[in-house]
DSSP file (Angstrom, degrees, kcal/mol; ACC not computed):
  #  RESIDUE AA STRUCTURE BP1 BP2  ACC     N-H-->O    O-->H-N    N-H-->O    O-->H-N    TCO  KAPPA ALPHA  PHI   PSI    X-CA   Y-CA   Z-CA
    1    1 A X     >        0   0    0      0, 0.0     4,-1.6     0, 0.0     6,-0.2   0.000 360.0 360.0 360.0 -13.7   -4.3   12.7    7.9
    2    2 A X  H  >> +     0   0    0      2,-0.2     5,-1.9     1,-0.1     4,-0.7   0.852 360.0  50.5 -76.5 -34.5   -6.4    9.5    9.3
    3    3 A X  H >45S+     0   0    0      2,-0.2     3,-1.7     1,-0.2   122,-0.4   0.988 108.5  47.9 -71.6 -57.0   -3.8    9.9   12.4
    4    4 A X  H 345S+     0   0    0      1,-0.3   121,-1.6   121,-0.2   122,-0.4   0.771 104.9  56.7 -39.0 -45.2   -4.3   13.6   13.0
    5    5 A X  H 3<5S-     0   0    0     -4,-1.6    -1,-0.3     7,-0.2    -2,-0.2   0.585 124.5-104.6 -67.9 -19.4   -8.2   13.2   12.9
    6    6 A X  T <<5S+     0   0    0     -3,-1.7     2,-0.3    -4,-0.7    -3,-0.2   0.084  84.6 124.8 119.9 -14.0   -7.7   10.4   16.1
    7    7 A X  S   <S-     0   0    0     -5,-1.9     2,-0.4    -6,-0.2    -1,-0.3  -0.630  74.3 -89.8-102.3 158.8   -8.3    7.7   13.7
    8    8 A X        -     0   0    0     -2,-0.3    -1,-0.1     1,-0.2    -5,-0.1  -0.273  62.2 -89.5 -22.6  78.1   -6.5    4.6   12.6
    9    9 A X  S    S+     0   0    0     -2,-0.4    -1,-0.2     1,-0.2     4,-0.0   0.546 110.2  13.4 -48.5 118.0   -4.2    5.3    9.5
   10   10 A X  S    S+     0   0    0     -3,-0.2    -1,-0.2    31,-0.0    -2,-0.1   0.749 103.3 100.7 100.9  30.6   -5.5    5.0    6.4
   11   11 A X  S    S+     0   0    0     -4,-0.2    -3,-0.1     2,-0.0    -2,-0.1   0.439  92.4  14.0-111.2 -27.7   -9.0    4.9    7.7
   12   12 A X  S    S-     0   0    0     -5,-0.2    -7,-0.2     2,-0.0    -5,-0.1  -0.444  73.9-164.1 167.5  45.1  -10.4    8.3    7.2
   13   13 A X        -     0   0    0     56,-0.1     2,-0.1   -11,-0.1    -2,-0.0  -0.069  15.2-152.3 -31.6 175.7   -8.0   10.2    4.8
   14   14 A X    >>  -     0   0    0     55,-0.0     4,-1.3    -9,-0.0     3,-0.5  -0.535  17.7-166.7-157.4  86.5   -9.0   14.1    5.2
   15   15 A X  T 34 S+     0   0    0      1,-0.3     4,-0.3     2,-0.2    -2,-0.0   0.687  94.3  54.9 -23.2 -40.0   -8.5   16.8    2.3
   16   16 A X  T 3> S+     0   0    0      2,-0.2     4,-0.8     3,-0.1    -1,-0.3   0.831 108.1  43.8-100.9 -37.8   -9.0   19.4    4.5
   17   17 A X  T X4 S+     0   0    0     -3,-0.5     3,-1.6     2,-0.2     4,-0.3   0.999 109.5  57.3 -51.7 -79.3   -6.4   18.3    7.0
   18   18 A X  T >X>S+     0   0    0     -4,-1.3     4,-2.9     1,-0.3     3,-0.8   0.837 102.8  59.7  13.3 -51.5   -4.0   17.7    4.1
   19   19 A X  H 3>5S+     0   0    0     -5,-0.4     4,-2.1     1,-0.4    -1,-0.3   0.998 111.8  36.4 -68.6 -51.4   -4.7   21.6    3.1
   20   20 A X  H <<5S+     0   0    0     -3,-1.6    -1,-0.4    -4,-0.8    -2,-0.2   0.112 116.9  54.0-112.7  28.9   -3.4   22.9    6.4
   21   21 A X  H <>5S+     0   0    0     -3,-0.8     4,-1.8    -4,-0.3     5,-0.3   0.517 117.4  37.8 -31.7 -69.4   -0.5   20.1    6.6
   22   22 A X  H  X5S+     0   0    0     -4,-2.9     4,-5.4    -5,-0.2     5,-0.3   0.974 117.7  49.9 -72.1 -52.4    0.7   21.1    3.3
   23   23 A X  H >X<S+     0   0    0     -4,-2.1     3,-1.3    -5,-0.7     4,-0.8   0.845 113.7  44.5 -42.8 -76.3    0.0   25.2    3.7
   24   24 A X  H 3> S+     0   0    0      1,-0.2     4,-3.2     2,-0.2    -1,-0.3   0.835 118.8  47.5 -69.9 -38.1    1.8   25.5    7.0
   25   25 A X  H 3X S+     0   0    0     -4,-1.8     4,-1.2     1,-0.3    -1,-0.2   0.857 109.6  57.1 -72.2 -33.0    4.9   22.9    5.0
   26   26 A X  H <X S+     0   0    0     -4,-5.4     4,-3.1    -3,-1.3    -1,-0.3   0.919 108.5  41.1 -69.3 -37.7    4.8   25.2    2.0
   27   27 A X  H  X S+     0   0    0     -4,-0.8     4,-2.2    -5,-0.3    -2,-0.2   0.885 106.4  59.6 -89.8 -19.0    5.7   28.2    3.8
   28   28 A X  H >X S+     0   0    0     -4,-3.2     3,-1.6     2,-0.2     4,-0.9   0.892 109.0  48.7 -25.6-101.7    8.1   26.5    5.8
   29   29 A X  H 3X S+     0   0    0     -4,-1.2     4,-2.5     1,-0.3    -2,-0.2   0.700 112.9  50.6  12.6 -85.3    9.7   25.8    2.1
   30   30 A X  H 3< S+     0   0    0     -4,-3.1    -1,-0.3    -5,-0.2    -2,-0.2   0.952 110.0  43.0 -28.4 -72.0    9.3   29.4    1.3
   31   31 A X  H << S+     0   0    0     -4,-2.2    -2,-0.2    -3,-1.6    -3,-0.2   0.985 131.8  25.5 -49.3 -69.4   10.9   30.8    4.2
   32   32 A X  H  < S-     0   0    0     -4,-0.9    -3,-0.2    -5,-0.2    -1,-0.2   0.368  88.2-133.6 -96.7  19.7   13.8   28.2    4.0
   33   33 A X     <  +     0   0    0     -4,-2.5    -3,-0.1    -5,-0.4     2,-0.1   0.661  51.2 150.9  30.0  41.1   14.0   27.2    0.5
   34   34 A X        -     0   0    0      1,-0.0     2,-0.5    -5,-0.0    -1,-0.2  -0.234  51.3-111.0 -74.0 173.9   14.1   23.5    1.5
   35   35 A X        -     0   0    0     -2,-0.1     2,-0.4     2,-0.0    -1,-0.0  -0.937  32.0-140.5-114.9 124.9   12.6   20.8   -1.1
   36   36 A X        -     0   0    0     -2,-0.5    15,-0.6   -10,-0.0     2,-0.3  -0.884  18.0-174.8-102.4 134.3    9.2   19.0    0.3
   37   37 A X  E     -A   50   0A   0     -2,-0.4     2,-0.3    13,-0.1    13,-0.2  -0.963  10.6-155.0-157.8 114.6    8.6   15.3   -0.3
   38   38 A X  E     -A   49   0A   0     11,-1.2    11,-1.9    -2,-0.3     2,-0.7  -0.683  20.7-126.3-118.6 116.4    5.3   13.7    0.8
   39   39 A X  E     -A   48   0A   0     -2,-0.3     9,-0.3     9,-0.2     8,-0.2  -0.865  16.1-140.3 -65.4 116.1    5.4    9.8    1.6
   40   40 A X        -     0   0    0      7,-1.2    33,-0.2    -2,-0.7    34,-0.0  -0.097  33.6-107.6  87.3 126.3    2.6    8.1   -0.6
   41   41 A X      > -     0   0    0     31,-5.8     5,-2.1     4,-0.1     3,-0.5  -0.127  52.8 -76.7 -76.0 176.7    0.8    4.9    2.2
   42   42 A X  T   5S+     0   0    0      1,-0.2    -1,-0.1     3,-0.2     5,-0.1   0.518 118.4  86.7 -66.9  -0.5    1.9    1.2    1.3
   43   43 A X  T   5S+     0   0    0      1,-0.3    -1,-0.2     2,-0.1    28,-0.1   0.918 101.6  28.1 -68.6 -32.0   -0.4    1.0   -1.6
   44   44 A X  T > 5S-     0   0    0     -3,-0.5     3,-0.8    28,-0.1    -1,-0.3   0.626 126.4 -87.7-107.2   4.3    1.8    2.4   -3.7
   45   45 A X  T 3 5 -     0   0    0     -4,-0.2    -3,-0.2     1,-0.2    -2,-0.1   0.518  67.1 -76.5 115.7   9.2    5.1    1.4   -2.3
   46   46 A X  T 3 <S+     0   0    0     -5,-2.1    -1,-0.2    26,-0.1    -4,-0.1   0.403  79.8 174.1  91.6 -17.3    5.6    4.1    0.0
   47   47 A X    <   -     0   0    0     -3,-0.8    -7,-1.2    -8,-0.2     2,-0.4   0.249  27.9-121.8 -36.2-179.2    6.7    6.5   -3.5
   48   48 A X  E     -AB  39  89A   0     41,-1.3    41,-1.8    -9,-0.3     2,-0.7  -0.956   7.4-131.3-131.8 111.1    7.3   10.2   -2.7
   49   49 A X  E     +AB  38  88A   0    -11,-1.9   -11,-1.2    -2,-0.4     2,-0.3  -0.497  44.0 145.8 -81.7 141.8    5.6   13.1   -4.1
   50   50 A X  E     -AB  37  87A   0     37,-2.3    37,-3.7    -2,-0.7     2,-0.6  -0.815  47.9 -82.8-141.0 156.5    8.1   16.1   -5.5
   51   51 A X  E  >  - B   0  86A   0    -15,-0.6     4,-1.3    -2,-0.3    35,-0.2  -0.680  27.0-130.9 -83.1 146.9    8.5   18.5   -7.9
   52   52 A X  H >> S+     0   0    0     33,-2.7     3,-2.2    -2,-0.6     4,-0.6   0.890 105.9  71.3 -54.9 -56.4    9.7   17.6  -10.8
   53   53 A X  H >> S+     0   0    0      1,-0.4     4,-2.0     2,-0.3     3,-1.3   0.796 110.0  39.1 -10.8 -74.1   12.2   20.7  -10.5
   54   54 A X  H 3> S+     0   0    0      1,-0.2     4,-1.4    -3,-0.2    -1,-0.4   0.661 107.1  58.1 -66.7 -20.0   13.8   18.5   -7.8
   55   55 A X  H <<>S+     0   0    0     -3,-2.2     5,-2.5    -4,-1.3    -2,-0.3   0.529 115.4  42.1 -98.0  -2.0   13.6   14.8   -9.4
   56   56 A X  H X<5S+     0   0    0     -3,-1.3     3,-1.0    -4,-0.6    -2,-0.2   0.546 112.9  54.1-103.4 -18.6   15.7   16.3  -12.4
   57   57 A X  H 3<5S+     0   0    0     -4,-2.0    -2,-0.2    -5,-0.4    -3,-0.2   0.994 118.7  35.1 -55.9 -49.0   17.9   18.2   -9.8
   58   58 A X  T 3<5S-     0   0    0     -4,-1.4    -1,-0.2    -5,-0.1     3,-0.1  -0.041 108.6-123.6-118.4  23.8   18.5   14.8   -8.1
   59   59 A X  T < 5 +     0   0    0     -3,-1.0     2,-0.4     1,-0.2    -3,-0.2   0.889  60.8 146.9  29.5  66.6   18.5   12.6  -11.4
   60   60 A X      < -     0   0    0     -5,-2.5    -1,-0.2    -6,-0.0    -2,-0.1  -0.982  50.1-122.2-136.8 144.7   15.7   10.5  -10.0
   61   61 A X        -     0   0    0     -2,-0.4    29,-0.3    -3,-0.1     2,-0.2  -0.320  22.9-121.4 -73.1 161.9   13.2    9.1  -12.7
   62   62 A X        -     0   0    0     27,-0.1     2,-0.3    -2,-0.1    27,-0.2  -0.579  26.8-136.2-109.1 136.9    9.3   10.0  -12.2
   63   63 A X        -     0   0    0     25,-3.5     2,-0.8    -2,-0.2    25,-0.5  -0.779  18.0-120.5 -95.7 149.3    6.7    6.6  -11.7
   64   64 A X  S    S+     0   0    0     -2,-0.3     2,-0.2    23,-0.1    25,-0.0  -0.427  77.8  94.2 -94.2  71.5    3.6    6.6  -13.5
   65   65 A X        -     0   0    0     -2,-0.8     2,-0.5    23,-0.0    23,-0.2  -0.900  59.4-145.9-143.8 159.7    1.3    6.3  -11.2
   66   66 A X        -     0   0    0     -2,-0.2     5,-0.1     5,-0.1    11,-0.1  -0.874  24.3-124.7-137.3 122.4   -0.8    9.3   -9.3
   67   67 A X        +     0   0    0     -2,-0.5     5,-0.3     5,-0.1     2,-0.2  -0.084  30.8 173.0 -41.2 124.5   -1.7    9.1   -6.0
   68   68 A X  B > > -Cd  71  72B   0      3,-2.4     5,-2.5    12,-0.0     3,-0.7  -0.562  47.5 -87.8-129.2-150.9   -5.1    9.4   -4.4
   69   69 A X  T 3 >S+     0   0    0      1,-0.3     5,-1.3     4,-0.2     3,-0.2   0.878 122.7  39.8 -86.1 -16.1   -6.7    8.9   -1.3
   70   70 A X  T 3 5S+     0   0    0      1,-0.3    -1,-0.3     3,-0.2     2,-0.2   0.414 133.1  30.1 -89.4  -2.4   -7.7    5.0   -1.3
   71   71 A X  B < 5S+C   68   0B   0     -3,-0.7    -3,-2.4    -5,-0.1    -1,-0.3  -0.778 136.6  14.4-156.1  96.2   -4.2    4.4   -3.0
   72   72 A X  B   5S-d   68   0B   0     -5,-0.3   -31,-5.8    -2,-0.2    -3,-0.2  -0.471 107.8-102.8 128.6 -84.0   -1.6    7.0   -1.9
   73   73 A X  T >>X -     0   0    0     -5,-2.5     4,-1.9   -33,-0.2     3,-0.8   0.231  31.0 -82.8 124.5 114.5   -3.2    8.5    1.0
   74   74 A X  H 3><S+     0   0    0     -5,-1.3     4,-0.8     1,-0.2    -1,-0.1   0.610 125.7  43.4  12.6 -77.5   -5.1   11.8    1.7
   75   75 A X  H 3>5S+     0   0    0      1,-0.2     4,-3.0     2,-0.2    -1,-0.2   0.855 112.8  49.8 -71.6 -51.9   -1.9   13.9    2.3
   76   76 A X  H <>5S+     0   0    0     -3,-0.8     4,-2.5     1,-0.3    -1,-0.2   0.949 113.7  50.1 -74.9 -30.1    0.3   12.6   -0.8
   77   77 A X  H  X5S+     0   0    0     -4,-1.9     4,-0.9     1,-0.2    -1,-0.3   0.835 108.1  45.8 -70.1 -26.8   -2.5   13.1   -3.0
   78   78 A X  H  X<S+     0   0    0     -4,-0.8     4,-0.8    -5,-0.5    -1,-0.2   0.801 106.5  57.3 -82.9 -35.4   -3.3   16.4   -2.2
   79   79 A X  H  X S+     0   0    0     -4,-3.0     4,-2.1     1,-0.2    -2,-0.2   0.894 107.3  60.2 -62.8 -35.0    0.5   17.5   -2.4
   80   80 A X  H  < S+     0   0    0     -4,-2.5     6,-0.5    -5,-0.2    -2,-0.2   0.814 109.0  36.5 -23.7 -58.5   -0.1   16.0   -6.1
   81   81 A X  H  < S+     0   0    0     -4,-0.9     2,-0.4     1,-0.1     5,-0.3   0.888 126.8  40.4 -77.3 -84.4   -2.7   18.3   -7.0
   82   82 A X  H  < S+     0   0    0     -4,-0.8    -2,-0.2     3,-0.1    -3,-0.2  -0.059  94.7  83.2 -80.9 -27.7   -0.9   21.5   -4.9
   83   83 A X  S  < S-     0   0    0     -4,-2.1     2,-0.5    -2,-0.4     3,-0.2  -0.250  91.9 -96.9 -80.0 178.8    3.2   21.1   -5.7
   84   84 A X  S    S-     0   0    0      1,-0.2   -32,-0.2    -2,-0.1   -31,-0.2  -0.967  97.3  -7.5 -89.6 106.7    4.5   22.6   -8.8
   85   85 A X  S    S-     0   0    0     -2,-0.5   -33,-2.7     1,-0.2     2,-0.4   0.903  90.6-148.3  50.1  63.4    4.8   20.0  -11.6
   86   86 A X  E     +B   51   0A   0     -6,-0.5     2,-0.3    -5,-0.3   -35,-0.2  -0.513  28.2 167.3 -85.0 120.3    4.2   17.6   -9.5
   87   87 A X  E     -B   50   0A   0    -37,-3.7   -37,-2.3    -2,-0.4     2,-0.6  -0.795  28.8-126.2-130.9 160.3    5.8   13.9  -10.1
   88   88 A X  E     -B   49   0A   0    -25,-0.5   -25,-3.5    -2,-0.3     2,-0.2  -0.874  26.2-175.9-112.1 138.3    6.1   10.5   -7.9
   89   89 A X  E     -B   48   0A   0    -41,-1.8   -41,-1.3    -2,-0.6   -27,-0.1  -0.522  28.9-122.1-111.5-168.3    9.7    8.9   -7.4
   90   90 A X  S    S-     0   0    0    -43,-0.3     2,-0.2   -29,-0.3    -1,-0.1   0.575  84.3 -16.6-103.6 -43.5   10.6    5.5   -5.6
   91   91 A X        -     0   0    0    -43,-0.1    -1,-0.2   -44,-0.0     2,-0.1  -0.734  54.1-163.6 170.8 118.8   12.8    6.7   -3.1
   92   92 A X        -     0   0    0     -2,-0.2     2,-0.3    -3,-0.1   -37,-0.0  -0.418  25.0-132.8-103.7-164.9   14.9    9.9   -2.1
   93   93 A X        -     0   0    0     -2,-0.1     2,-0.3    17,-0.0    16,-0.3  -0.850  36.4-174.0-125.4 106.1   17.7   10.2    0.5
   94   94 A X  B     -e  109   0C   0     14,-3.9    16,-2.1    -2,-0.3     3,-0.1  -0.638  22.5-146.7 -95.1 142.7   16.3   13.4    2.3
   95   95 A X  S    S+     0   0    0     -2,-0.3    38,-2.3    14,-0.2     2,-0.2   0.697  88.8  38.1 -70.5 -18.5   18.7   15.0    5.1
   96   96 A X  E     -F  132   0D   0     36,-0.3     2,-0.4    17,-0.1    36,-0.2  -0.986  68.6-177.5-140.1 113.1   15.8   16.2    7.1
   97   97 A X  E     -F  131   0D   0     34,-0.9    34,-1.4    -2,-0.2     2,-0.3  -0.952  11.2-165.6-124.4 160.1   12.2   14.1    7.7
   98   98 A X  E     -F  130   0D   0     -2,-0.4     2,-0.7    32,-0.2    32,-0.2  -0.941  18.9-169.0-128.3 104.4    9.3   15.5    9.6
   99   99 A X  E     -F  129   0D   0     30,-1.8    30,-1.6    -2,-0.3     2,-0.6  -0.811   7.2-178.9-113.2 122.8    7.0   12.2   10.3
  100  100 A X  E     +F  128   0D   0     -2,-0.7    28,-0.2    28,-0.2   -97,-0.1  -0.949  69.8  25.5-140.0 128.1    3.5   12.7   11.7
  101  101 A X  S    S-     0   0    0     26,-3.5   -92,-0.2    -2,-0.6    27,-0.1   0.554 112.3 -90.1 108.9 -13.7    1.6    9.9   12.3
  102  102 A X  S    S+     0   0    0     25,-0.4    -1,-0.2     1,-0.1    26,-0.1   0.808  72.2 153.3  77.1  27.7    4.2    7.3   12.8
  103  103 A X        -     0   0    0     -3,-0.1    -1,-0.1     1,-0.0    -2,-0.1   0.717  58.5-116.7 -59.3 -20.5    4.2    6.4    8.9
  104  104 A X        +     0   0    0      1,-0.1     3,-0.5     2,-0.1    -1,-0.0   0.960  44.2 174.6  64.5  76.0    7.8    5.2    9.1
  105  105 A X    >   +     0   0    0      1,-0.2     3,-2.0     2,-0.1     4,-0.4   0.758  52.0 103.0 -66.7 -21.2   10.0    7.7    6.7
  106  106 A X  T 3   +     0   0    0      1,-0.3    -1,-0.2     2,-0.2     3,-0.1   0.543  69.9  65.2 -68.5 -14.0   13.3    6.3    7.5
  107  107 A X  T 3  S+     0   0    0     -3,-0.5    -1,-0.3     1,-0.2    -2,-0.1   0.972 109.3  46.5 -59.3 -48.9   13.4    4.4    3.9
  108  108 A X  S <  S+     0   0    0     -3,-2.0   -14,-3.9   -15,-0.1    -2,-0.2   0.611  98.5  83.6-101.6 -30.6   13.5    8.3    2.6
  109  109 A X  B    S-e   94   0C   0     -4,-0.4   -14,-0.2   -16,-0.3     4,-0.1  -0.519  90.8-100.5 -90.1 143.8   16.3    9.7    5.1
  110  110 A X        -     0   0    0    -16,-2.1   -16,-0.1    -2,-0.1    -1,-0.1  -0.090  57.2 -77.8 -58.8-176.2   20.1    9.3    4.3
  111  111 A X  S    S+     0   0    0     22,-0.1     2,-0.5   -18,-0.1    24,-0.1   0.890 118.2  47.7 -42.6 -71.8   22.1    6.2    6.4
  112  112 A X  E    S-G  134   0E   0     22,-0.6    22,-1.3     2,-0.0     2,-0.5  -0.735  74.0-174.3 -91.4 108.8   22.5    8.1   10.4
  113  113 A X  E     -G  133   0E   0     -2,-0.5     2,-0.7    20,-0.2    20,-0.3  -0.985   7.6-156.5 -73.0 120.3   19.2    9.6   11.4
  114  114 A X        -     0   0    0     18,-3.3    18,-0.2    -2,-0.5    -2,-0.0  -0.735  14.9-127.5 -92.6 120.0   18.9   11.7   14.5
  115  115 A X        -     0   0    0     -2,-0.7     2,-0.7    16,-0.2    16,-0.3  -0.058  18.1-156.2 -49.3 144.8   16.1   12.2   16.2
  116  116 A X        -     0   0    0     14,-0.1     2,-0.6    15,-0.0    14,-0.4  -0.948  15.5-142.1-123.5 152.8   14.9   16.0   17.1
  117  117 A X        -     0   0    0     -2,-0.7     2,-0.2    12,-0.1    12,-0.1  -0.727  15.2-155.4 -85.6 142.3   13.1   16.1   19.5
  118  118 A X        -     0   0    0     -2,-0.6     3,-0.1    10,-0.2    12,-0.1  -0.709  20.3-135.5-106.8 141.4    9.7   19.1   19.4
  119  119 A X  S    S+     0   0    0     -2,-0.2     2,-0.8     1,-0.2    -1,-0.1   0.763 102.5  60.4 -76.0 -30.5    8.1   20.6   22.3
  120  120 A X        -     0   0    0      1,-0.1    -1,-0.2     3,-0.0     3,-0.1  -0.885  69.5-179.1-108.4 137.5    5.0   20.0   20.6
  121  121 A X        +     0   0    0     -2,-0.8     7,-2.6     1,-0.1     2,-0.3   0.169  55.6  68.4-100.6  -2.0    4.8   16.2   20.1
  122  122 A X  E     -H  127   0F   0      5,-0.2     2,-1.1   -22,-0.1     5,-0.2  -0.768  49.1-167.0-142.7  96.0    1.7   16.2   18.4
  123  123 A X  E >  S-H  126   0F   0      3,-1.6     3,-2.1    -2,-0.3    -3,-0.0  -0.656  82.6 -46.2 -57.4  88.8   -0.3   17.1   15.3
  124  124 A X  T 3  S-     0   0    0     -2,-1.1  -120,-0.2     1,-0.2  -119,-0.2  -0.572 124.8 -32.7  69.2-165.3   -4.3   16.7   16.0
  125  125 A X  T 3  S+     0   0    0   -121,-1.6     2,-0.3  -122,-0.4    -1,-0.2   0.224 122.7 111.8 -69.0 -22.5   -4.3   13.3   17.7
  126  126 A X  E <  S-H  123   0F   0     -3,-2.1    -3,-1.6  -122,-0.4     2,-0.2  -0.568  72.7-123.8 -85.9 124.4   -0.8   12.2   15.1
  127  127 A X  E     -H  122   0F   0     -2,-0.3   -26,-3.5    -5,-0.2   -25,-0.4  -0.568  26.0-141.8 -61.1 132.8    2.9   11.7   17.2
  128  128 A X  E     -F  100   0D   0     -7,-2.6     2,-0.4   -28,-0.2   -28,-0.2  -0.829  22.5-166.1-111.1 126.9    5.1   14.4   15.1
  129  129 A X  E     -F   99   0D   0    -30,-1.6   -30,-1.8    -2,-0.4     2,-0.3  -0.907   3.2-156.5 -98.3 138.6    9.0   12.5   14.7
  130  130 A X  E     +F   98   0D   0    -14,-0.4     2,-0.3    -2,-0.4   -32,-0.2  -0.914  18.6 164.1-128.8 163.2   11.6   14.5   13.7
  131  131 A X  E     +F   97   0D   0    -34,-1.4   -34,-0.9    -2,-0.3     2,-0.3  -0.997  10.4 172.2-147.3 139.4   15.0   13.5   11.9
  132  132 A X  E     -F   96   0D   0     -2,-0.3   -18,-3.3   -18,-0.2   -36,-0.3  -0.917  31.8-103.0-152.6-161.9   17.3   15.0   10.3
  133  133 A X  E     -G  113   0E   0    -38,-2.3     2,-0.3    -2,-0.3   -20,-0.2  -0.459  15.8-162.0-130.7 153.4   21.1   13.3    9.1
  134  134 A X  E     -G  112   0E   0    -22,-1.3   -22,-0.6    -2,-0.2     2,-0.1  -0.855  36.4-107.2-128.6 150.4   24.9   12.9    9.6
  135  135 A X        -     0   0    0     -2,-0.3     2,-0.2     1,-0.1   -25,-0.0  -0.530  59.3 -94.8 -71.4 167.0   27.6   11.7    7.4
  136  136 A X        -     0   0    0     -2,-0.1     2,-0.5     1,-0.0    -1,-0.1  -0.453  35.4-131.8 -71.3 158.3   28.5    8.1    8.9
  137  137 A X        +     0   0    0     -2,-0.2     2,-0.3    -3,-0.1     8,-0.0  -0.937  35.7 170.6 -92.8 131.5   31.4    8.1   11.5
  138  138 A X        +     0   0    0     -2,-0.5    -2,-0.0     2,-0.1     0, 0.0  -0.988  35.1  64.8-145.2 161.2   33.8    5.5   10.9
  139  139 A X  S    S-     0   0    0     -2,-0.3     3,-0.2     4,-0.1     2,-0.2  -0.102  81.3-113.7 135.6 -44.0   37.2    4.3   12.0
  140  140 A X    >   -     0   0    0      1,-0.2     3,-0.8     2,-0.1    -2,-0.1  -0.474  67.0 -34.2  82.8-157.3   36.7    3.3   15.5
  141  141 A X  T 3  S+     0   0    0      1,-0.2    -1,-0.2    -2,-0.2    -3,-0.0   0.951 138.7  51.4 -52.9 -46.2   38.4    5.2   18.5
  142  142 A X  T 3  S+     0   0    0     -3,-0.2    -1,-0.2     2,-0.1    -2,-0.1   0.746  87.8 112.4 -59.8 -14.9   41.8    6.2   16.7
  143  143 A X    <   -     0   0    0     -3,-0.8     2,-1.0     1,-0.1    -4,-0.1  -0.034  63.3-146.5 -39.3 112.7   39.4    7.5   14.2
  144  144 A X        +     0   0    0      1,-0.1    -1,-0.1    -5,-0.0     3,-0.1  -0.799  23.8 166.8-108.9 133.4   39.4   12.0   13.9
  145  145 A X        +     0   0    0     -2,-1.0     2,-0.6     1,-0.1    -1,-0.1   0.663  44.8  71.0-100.1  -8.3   36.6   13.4   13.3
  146  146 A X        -     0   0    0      2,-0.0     2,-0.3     0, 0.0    -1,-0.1  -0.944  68.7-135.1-105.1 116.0   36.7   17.0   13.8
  147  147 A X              0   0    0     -2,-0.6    -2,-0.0     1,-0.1    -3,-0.0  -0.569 360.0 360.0 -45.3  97.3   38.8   19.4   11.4
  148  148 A X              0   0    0     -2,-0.3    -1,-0.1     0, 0.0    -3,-0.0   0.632 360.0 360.0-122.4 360.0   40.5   21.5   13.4
């Protein structure tokens, strides 16, 4: 949120940017009944907050720690209060990342990420990345890949 407002990350966390990050990401969610997972800054390792609903879907154990804005980050903390049964993991492999702010998701995205590219490039003041995932290709040239 520190990026969005213009300022240096992790400088000038914002609740109230958090709120309309997370609202506009929630109805995303709604609409497509994808699973949202909010990176946590380096104080805390980078974790990811999720719903619990999804960390027993995805047999991944819950940390005991809860994020906040000096340890966490604005955005993860506020997704804390705001998800449904809200829990922190270690580390997913998500198919899809939406990155604002240059935070560096790619620990969180499976192996091949591909960039998509936005016409709008920008949240507030933060560069918006987009990703989303492939299985790997292997094999070399003799290699098929297409099912036909």
């Amino acid at each position: 949120t520190s990026e969005v407002a213009g300022q240096p990350i992790g400088t000038s966390g914002s609740e109230e940017i958090a709120a309309v990050i997370f609202d506009a990401l929630k109805t995303l969610r709604d609409k497509k009944g994808i699973q949202l997972a909010f990176q946590a800054c380096e104080h805390i390792n980078r974790a990811l907050v999720i719903e619990r609903k999804t960390a027993d879907k995805l047999n991944l154990e819950p940390l005991t720690v809860i994020p906040v804005r000096e340890a966490g980050g604005a955005m993860a903390a506020y997704a804390y209060k705001h998800l449904d049964d809200a829990v922190v993991v270690e580390e997913i492999a998500a198919d899809f990342g939406l990155d604002i702010g240059d935070t560096l998701i790619g620990m969180h995205l499976k192996r091949v990420a591909v960039p998509i590219r936005f016409k709008q490039r920008k949240v507030g003041h933060a560069h918006v990345t987009g990703a989303r995932t492939r299985p790997k290709l292997i094999g070399g040239p003799r290699a098929v890949y297409d099912y036909e």
